[in-house]
mmCIF file as gemmi writes it, N, C-alpha and C atoms, coordinates in Angstrom:
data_model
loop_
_atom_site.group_PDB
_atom_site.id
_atom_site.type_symbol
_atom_site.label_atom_id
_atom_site.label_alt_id
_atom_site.label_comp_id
_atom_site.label_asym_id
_atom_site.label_entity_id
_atom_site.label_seq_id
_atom_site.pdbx_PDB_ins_code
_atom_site.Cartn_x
_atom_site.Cartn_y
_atom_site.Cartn_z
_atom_site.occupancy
_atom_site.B_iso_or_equiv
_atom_site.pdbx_formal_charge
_atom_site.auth_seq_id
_atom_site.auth_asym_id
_atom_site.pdbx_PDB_model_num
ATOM 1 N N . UNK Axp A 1 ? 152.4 53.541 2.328 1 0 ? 1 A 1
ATOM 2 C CA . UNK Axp A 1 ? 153.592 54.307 2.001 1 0 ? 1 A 1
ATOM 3 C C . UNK Axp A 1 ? 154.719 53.355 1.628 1 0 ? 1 A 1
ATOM 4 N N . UNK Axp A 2 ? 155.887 53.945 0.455 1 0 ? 2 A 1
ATOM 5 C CA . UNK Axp A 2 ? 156.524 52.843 0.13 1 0 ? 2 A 1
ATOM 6 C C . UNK Axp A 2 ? 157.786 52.61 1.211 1 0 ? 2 A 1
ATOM 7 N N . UNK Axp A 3 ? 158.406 51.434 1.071 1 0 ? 3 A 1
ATOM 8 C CA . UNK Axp A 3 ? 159.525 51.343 2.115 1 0 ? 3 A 1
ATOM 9 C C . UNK Axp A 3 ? 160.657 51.421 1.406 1 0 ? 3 A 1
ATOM 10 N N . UNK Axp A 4 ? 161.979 51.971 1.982 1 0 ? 4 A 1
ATOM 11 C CA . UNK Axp A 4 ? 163.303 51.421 1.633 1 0 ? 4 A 1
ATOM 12 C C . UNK Axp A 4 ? 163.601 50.925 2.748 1 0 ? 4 A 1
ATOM 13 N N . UNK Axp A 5 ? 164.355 49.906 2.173 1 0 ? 5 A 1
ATOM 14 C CA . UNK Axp A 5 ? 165.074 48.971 2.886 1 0 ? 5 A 1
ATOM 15 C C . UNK Axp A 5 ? 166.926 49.132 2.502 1 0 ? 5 A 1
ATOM 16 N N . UNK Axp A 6 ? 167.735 49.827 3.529 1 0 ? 6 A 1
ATOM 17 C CA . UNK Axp A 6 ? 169.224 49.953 3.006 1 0 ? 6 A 1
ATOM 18 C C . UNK Axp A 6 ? 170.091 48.532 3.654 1 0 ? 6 A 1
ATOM 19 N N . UNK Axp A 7 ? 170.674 48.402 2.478 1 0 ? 7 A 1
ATOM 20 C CA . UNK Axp A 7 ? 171.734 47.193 2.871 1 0 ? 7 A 1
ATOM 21 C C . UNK Axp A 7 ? 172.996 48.062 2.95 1 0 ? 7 A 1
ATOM 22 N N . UNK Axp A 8 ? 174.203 48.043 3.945 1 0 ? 8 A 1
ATOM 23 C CA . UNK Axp A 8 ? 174.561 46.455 4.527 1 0 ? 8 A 1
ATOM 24 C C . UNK Axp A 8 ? 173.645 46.704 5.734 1 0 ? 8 A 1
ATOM 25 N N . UNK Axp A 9 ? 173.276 47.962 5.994 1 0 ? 9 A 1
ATOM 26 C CA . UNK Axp A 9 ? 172.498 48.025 7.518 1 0 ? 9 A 1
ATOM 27 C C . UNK Axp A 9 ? 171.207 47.402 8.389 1 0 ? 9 A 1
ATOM 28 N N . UNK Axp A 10 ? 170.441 46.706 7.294 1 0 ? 10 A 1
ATOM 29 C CA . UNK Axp A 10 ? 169.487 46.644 7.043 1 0 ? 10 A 1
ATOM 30 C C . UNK Axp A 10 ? 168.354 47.448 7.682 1 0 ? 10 A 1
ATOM 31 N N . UNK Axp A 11 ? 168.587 48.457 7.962 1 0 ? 11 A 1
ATOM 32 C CA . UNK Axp A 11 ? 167.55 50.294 8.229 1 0 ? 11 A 1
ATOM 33 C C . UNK Axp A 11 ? 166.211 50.407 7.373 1 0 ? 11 A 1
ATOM 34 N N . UNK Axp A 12 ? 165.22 49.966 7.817 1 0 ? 12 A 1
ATOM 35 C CA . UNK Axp A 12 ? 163.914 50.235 6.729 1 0 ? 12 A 1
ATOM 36 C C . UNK Axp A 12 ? 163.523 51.522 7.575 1 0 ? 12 A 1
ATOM 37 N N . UNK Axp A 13 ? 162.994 52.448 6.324 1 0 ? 13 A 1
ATOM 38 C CA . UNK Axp A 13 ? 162.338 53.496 6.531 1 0 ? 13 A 1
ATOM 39 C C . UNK Axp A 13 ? 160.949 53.236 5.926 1 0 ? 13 A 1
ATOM 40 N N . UNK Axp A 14 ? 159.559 53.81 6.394 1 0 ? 14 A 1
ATOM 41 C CA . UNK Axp A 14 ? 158.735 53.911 5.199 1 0 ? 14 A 1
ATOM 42 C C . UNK Axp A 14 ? 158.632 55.721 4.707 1 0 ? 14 A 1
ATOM 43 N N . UNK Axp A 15 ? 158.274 55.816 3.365 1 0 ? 15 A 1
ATOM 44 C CA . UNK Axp A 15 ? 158.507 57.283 2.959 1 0 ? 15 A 1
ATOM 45 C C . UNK Axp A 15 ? 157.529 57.839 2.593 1 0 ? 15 A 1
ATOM 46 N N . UNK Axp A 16 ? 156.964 58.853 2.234 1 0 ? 16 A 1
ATOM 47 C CA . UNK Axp A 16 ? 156.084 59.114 1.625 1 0 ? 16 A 1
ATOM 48 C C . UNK Axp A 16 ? 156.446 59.524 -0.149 1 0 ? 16 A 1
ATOM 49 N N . UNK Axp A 17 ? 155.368 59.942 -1.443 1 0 ? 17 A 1
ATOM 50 C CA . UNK Axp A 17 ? 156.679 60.108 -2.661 1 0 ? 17 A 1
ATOM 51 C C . UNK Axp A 17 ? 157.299 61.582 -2.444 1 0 ? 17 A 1
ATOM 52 N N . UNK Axp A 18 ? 157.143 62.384 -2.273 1 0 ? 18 A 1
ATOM 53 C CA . UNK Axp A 18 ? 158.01 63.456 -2.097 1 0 ? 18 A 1
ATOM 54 C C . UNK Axp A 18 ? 158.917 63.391 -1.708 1 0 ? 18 A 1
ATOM 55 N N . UNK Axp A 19 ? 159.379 62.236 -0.695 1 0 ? 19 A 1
ATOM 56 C CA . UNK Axp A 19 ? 160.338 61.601 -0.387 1 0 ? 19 A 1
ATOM 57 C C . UNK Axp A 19 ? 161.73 61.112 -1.159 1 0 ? 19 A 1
ATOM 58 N N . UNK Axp A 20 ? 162.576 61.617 -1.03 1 0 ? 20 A 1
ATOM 59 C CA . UNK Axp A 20 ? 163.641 60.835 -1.922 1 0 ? 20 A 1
ATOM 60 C C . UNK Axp A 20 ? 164.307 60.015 -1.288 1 0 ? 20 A 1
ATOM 61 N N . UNK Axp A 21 ? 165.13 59.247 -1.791 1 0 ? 21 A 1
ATOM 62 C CA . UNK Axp A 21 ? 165.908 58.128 -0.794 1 0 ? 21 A 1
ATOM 63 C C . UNK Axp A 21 ? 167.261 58.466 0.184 1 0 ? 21 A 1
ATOM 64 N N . UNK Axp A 22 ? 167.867 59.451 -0.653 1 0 ? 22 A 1
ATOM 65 C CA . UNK Axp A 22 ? 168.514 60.608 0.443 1 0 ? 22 A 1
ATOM 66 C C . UNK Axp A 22 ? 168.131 61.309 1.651 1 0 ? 22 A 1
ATOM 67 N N . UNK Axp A 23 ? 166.871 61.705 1.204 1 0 ? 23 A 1
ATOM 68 C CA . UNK Axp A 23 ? 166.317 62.501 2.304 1 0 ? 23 A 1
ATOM 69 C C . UNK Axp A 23 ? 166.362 61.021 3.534 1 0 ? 23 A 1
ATOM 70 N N . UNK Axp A 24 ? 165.483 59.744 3.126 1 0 ? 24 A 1
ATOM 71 C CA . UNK Axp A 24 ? 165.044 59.04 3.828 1 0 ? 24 A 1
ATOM 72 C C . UNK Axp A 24 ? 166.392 58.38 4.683 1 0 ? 24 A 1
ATOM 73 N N . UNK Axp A 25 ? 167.412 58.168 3.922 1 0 ? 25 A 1
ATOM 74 C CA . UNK Axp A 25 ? 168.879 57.931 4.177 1 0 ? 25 A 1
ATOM 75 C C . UNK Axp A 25 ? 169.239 58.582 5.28 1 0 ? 25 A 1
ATOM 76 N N . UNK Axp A 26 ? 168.961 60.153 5.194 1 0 ? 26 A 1
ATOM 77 C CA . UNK Axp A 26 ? 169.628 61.179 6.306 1 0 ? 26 A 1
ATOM 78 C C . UNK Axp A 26 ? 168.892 61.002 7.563 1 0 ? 26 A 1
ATOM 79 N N . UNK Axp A 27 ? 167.434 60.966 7.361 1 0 ? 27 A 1
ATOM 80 C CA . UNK Axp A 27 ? 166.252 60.036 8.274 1 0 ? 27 A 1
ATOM 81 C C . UNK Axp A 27 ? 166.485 59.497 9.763 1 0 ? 27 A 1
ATOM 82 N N . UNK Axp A 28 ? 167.082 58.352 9.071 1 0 ? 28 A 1
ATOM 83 C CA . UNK Axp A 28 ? 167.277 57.495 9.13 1 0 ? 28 A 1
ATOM 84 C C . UNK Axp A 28 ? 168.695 57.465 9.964 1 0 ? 28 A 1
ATOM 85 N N . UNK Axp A 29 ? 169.723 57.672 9.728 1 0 ? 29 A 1
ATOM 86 C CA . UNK Axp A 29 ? 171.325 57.777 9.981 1 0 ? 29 A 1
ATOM 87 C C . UNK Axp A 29 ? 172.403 56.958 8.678 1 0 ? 29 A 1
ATOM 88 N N . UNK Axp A 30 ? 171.499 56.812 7.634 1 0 ? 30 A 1
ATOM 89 C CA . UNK Axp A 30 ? 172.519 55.987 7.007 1 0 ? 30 A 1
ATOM 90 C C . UNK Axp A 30 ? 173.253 57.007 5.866 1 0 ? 30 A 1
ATOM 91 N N . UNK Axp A 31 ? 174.17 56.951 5.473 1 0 ? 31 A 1
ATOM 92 C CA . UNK Axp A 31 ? 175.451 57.655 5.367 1 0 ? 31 A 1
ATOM 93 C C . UNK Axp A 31 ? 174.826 57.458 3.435 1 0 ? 31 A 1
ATOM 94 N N . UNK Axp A 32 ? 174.733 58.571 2.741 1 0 ? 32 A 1
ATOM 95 C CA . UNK Axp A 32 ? 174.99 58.673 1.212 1 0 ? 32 A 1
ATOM 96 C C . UNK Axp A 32 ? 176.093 59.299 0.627 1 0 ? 32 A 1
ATOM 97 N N . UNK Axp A 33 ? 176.985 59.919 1.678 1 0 ? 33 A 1
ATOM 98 C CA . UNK Axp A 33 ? 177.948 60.155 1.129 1 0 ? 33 A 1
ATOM 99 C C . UNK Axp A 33 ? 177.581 61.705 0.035 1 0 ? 33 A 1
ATOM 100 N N . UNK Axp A 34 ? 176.482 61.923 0.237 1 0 ? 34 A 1
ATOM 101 C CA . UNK Axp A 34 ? 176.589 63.712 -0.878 1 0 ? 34 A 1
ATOM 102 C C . UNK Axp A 34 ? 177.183 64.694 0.008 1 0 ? 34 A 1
ATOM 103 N N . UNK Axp A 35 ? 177.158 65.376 -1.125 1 0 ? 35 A 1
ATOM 104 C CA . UNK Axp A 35 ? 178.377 66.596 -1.124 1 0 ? 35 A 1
ATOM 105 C C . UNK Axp A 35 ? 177.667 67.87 -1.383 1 0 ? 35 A 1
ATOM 106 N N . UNK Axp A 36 ? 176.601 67.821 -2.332 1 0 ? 36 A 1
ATOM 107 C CA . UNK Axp A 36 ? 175.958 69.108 -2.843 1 0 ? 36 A 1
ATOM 108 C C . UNK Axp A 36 ? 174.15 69.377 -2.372 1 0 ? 36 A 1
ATOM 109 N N . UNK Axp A 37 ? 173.7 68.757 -0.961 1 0 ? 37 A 1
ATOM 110 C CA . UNK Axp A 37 ? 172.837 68.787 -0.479 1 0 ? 37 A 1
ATOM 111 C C . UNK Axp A 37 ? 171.474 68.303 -1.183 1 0 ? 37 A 1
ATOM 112 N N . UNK Axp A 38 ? 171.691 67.54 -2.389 1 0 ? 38 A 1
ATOM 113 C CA . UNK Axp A 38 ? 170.767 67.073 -3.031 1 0 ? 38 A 1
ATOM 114 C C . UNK Axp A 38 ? 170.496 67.291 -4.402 1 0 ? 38 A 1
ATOM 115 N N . UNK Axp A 39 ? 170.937 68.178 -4.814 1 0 ? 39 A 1
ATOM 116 C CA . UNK Axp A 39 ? 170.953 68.804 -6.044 1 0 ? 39 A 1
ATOM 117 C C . UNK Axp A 39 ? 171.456 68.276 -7.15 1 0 ? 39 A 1
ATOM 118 N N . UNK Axp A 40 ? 172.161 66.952 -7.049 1 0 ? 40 A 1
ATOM 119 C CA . UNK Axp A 40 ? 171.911 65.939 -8.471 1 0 ? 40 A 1
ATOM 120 C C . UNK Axp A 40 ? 174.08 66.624 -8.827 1 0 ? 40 A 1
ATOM 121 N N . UNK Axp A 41 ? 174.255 67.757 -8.05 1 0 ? 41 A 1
ATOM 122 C CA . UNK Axp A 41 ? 175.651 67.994 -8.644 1 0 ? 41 A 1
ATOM 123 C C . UNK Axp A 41 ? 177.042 67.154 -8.357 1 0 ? 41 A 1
ATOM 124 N N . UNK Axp A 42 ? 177.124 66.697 -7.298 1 0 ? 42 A 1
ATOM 125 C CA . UNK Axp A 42 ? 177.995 65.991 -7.065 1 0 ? 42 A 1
ATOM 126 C C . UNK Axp A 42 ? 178.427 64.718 -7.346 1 0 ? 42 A 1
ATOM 127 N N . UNK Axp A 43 ? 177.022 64.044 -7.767 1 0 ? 43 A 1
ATOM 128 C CA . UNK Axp A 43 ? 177.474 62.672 -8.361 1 0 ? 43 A 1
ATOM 129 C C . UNK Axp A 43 ? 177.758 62.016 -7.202 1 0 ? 43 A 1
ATOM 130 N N . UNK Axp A 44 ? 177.484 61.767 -6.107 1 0 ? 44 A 1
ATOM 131 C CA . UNK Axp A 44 ? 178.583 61.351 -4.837 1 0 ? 44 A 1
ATOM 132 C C . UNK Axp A 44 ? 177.327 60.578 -4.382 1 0 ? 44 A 1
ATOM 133 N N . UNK Axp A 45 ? 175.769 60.851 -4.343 1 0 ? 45 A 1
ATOM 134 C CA . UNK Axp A 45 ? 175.267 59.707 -3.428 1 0 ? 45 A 1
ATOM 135 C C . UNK Axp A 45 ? 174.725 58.308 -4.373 1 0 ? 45 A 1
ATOM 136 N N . UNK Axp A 46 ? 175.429 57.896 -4.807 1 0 ? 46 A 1
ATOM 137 C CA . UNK Axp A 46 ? 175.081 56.466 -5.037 1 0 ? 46 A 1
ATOM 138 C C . UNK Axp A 46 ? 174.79 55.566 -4.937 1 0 ? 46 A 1
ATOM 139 N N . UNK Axp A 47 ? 173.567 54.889 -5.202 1 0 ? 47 A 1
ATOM 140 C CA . UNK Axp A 47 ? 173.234 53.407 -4.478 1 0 ? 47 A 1
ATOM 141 C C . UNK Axp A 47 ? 173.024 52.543 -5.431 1 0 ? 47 A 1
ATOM 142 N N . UNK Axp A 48 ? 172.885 51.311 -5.248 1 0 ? 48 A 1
ATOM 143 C CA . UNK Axp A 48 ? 172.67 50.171 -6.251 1 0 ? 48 A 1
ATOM 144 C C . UNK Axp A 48 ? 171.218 49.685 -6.045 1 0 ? 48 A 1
ATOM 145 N N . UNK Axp A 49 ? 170.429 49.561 -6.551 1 0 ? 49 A 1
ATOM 146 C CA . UNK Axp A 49 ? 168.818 48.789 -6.593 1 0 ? 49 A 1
ATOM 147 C C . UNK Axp A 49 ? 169.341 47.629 -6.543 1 0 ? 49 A 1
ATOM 148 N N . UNK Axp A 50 ? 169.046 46.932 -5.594 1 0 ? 50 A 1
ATOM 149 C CA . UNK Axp A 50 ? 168.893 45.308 -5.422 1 0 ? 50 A 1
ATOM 150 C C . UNK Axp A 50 ? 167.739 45.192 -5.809 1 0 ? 50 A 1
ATOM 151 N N . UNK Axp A 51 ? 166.498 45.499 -5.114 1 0 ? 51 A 1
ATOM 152 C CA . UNK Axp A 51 ? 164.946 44.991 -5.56 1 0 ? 51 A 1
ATOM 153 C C . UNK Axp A 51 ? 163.711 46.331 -5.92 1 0 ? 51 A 1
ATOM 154 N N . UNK Axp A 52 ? 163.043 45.717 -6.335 1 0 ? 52 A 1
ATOM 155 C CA . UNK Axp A 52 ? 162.005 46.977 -6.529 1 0 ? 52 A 1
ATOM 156 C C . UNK Axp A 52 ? 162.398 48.361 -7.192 1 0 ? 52 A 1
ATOM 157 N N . UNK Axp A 53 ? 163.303 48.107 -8.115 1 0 ? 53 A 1
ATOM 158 C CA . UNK Axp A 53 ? 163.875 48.905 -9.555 1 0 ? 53 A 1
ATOM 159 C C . UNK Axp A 53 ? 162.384 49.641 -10.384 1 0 ? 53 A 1
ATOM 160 N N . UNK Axp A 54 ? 161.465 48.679 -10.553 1 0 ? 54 A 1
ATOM 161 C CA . UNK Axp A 54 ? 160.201 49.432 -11.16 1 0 ? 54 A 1
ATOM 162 C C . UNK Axp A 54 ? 159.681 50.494 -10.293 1 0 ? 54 A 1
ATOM 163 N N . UNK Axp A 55 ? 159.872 50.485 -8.86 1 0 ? 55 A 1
ATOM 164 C CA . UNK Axp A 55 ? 158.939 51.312 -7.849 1 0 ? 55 A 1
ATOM 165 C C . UNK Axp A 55 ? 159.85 52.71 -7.902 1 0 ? 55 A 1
ATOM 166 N N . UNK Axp A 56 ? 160.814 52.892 -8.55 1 0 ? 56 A 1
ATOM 167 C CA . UNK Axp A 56 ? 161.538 54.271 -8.304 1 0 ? 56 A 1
ATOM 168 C C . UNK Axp A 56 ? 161.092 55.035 -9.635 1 0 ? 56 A 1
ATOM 169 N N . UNK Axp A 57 ? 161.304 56.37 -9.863 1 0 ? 57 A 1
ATOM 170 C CA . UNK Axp A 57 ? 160.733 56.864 -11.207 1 0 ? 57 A 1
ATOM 171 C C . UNK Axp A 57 ? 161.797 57.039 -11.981 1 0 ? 57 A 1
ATOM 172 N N . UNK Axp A 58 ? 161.695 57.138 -13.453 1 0 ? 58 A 1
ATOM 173 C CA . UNK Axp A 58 ? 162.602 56.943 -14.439 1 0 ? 58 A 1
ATOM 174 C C . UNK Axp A 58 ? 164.299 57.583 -13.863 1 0 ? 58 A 1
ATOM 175 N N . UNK Axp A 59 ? 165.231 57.25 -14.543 1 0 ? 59 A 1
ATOM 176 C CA . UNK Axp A 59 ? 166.595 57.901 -14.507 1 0 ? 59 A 1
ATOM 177 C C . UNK Axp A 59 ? 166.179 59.376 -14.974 1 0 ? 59 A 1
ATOM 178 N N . UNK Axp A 60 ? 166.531 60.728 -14.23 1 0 ? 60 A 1
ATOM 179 C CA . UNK Axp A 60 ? 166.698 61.777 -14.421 1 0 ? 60 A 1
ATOM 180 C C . UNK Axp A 60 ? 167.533 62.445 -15.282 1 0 ? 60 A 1
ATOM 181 N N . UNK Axp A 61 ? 167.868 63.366 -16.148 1 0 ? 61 A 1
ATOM 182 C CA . UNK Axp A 61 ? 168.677 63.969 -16.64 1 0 ? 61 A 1
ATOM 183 C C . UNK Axp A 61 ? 169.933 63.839 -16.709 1 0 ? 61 A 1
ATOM 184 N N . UNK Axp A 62 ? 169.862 64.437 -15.29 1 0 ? 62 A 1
ATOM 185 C CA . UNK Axp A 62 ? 170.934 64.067 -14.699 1 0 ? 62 A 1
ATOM 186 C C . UNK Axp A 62 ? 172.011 63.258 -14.244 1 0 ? 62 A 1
ATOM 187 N N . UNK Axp A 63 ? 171.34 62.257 -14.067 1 0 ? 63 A 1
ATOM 188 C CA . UNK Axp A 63 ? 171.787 60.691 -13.767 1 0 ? 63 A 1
ATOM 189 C C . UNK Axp A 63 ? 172.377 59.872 -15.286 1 0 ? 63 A 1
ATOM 190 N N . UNK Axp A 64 ? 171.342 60.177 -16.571 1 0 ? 64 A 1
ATOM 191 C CA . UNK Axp A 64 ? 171.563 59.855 -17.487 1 0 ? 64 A 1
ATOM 192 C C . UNK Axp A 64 ? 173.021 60.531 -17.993 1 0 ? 64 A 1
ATOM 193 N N . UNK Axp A 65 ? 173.514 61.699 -17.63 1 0 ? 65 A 1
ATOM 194 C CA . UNK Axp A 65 ? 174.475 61.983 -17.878 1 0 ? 65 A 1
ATOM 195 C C . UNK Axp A 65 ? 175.736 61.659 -17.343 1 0 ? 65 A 1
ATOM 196 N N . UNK Axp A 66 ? 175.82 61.186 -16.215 1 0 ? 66 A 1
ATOM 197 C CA . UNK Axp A 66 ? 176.731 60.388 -15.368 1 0 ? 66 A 1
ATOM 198 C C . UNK Axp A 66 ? 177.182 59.147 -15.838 1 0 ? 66 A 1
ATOM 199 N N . UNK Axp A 67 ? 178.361 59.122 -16.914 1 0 ? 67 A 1
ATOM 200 C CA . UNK Axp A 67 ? 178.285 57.821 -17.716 1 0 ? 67 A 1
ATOM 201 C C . UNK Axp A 67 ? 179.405 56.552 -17.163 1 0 ? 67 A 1
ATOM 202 N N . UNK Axp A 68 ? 179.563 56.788 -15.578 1 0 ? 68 A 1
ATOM 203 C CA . UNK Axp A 68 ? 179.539 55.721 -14.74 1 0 ? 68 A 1
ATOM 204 C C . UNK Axp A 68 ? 178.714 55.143 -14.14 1 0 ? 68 A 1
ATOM 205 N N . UNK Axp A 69 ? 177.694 55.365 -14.236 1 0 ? 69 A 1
ATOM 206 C CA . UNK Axp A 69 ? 176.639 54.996 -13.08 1 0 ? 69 A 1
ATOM 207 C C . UNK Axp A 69 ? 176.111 53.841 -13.794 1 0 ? 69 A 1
ATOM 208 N N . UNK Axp A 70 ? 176.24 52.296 -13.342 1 0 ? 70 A 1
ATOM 209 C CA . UNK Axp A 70 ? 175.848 50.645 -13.722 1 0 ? 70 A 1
ATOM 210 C C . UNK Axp A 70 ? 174.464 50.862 -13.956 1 0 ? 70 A 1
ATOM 211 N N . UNK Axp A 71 ? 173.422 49.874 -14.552 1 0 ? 71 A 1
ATOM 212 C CA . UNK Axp A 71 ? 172.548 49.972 -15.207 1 0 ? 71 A 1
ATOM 213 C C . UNK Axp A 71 ? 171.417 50.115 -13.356 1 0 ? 71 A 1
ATOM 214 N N . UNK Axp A 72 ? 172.128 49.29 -12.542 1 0 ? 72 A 1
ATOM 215 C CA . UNK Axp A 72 ? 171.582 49.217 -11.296 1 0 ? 72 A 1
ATOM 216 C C . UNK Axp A 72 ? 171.753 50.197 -10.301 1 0 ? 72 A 1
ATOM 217 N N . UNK Axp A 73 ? 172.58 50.917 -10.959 1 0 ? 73 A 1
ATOM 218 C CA . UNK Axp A 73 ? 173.141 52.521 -10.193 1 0 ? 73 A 1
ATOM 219 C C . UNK Axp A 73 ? 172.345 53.78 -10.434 1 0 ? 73 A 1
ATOM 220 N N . UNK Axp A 74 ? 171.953 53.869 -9.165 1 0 ? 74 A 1
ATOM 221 C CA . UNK Axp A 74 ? 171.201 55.705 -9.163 1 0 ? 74 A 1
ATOM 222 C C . UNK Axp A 74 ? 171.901 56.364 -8.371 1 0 ? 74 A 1
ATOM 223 N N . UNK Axp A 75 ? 171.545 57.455 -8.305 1 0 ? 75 A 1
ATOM 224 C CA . UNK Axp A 75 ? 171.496 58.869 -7.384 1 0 ? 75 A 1
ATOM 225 C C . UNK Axp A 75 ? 170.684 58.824 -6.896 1 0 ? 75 A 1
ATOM 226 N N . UNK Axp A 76 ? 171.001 58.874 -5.513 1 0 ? 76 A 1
ATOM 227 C CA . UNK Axp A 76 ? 169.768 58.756 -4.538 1 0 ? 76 A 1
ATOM 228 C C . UNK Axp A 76 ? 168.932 59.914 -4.538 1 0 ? 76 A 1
ATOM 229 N N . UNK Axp A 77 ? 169.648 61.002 -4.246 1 0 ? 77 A 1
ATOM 230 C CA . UNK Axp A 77 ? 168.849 62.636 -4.76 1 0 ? 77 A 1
ATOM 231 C C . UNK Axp A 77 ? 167.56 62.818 -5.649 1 0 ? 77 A 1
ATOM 232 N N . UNK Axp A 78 ? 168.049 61.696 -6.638 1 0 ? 78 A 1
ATOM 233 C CA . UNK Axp A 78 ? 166.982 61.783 -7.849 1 0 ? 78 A 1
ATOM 234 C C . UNK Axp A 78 ? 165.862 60.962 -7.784 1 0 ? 78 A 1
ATOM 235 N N . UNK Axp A 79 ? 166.249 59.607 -6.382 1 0 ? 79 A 1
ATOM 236 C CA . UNK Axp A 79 ? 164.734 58.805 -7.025 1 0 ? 79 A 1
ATOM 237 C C . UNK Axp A 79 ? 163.963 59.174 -5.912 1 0 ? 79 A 1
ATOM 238 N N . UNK Axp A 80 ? 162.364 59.246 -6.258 1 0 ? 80 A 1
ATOM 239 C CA . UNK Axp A 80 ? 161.352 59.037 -5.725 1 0 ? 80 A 1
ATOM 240 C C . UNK Axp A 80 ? 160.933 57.737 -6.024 1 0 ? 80 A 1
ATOM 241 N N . UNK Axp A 81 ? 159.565 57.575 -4.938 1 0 ? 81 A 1
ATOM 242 C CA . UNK Axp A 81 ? 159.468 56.085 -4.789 1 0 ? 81 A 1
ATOM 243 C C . UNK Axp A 81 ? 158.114 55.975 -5.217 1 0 ? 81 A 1
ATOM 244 N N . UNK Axp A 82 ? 157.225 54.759 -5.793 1 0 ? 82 A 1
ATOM 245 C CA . UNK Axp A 82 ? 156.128 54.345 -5.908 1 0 ? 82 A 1
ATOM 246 C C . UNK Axp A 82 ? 155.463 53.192 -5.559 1 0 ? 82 A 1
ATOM 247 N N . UNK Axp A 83 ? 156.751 52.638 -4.933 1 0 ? 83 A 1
ATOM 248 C CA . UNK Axp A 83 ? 156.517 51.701 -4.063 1 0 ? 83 A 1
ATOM 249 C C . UNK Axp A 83 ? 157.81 50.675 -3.547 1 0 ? 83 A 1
ATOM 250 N N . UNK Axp A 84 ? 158.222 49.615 -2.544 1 0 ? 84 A 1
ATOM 251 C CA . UNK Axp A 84 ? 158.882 49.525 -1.824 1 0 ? 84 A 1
ATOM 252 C C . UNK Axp A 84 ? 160.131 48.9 -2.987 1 0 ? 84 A 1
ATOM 253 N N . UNK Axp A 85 ? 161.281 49.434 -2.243 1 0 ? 85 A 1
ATOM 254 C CA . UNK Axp A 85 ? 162.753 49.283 -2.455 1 0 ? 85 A 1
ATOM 255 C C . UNK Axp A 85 ? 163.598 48.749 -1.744 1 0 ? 85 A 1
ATOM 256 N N . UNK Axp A 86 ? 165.257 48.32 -2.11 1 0 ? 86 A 1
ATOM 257 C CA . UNK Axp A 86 ? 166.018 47.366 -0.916 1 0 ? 86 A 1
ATOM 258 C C . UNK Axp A 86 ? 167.401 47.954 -2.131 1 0 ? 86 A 1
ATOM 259 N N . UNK Axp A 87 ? 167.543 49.34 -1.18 1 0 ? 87 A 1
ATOM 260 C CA . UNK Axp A 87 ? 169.237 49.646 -2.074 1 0 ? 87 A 1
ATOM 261 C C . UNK Axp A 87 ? 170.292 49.384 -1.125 1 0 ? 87 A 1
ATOM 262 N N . UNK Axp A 88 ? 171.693 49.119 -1.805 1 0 ? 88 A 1
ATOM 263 C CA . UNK Axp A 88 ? 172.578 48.888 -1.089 1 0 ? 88 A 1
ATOM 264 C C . UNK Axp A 88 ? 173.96 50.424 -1.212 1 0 ? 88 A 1
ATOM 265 N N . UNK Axp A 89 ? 174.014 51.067 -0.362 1 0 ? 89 A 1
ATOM 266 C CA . UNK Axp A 89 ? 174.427 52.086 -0.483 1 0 ? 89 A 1
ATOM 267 C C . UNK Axp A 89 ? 175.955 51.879 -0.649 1 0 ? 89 A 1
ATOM 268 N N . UNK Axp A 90 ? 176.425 52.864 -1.453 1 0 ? 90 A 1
ATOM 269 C CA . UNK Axp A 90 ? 177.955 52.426 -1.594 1 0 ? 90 A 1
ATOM 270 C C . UNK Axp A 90 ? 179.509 53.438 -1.031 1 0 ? 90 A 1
C-alpha cells in the first residue's frame, strides 16, 4: 500500500488507492485546511509534492482550473495514490 509522508509533521500514513490524501490527512490528525468536505470546491486543501509526484494520478479538472496552484501544487481532495508520497501541507 502506498505511503504519505506529511511535512512539517512528519505523520506517515499508509493508504490504500481509494484513498485520497485528505481523507488520509483527516486519518491521521493533520490539518488540510478544506472547507467543502472534499468536493474539489473550495480550493482550500493544498499541498505541495516534495517527492513521489509520478505516484499521484494526473491533475483533475478541477485543479487544472485553479490558476494559482504552482506546478508542485495539488488539491489534496483530488489525488489518489499509486505509490508512496512526502507532501508538505500548507
Amino acid at each position: 500500500m502506498p505511503k504519505v509522508t506529511f511535512l512539517p509533521s512528519g505523520k506517515v500514513i499508509e493508504i490504500d488507492g481509494d484513498t485520497t490524501i485528505r481523507e488520509a490527512a483527516h486519518l491521521i490528525g493533520v490539518s488540510v485546511h478544506d472547507r467543502c468536505g472534499g468536493m474539489g470546491a473550495c480550493c482550500n486543501c493544498i499541498i505541495t509534492v516534495v517527492d513521489g509526484a509520478t505516484n499521484i494520478c494526473p491533475k483533475s479538472v478541477v485543479e487544472e482550473a485553479v490558476f494559482y496552484l504552482a506546478e508542485s501544487d495539488r488539491l489534496s481532495c483530488q489525488c489518489r495514490l499509486s505509490g508512496d508520497v512526502v507532501v508538505k501541507t500548507i
